[in-house]
TIVO-512958 format. One record per residue: residue in one letter; x, y, z of N, C-alpha, C in turn. Coordinates in steps of 0.1 Angstrom, whole numbers, plus 5000, padded with zeros to 4 digits. Each point is the difference from the previous one (the first is absolute). Layout:
BEGIN
AXYZXYZXYZ
...
% end
This chain:
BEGIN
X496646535055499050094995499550085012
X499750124999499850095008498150054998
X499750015015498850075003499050094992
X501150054994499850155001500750044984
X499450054991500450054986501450065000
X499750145009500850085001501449964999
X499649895015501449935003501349944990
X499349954991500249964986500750074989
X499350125000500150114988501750055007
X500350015005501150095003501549914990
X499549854999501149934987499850054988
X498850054995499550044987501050084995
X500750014987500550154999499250124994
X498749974995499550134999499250095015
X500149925006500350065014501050085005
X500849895000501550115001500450154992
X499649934986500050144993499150115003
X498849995007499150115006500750005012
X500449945007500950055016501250115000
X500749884989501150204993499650104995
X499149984991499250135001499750105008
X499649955011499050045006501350065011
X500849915003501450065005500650164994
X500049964986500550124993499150154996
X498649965006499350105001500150045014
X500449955014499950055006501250095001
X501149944998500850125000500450104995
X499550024987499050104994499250115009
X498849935004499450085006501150095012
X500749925009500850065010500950094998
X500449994984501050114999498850154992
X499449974993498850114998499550065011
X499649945011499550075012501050085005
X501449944998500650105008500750154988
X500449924990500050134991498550134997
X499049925004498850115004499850065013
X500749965009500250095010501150085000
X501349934994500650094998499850164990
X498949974988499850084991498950125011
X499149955005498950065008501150085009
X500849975005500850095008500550064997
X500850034986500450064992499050154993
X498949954998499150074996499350095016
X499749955010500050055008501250145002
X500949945003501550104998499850134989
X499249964988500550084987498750064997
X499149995008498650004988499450054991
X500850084996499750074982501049954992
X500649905003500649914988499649894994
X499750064987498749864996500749914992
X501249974996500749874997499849885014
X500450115014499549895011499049975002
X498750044998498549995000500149904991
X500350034985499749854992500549895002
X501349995002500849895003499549935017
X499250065011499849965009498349924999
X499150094985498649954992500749874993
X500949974993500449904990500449845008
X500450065015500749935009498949935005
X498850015005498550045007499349864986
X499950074988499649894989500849934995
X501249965003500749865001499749905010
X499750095017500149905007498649974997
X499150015000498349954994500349954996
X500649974985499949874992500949905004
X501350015011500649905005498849935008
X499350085009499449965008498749894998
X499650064985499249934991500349894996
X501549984997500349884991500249895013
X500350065013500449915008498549965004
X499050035005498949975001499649874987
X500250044986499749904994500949895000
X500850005007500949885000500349965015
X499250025011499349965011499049934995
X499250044993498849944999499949874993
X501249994987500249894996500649905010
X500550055012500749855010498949995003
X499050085006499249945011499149904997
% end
């Protein structure tokens, strides 16, 4: 038996299941960041093209709520 809770928790599987998660949101987030730089550059390039303005706004309020969900599911490990 171990010191430490934590130590412990990592056999649990509803742990695990927040750990993939939390895996699967990160790379999420990584590929959004970069499809919003890529859009922001795009829009830089074009700037009276407003299909790239929206799609680079749409890109912007996906990664917030990735960033959101990952936060709440940080918070459940800790």
């Amino acid at each position: 038996m171990s010191m430490y809770f934590l130590d412990e928790t990592d056999d649990w599987p509803e742990y695990q299941t927040i750990k993939d998660e939390i895996q699967q949101l990160d790379k999420r987030l990584i590929e959004l960041k970069k499809e919003l730089q890529q859009a922001e550059s795009a829009v830089k390039s074009d700037p009276q093209n407003q299909n790239l303005k929206t799609r680079a706004v749409a890109l912007e309020q996906q990664l917030k709520e990735i960033e959101q969900k990952l936060d709440e599911s940080l918070s459940m490990y800790r």
